[in-house]
C-alpha positions, 0 to 999 in steps of 0.5 A: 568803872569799866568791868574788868578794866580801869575806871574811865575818865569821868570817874577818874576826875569825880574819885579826884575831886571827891579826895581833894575835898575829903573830910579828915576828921575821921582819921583824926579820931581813928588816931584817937580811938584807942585800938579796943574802939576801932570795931566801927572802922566801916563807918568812918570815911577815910578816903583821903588817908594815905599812910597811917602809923602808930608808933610803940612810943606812943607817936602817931603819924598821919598822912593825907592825899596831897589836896594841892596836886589834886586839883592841880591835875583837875584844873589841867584835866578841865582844860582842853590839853587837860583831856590829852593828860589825863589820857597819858595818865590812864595809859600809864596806869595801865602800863603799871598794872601790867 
């Protein structure tokens, strides 16, 4: 990652390649550990986890990083007009973070 900026492009598309091939199996058993049994939190690999909700009924929701849409933008990204996308999308990101 640049010091003090956004990461590049490279690290960009290994962090979307990463998500898009990211296990859920430790937010399945985040859902299922009762809340006295999440003290090894740290060790669980929840990168693809984008929304997690513990209703008071009982009622649990899970929400992932959208797979399809990541390699979507990783299959643009490998293409030669790939590289001009991914530039716009940095620029827009740092746009945002202003």
């Amino acid at each position: 990652m640049a010091r003090g900026g956004l990461p590049g492009r490279e690290e960009i598309l290994k962090r979307m390649w990463k998500l898009a091939n990211a296990d859920v199996g430790d937010a399945v058993r985040l859902a299922c550990f009762p809340e006295e049994d999440w003290g090894g939190l740290q060790k669980l690999d929840l990168d693809a986890l984008t929304e997690f909700k513990r209703g008071t009924n009982g009622v649990i929701e899970l929400k992932f990083a959208d797979r399809a849409r990541l390699l979507e933008r990783l299959l643009d990204a490998a293409d030669q007009s790939g590289e001009e996308q991914v530039d716009r999308f940095l620029r827009a990101m740092e746009e945002k973070g202003e």
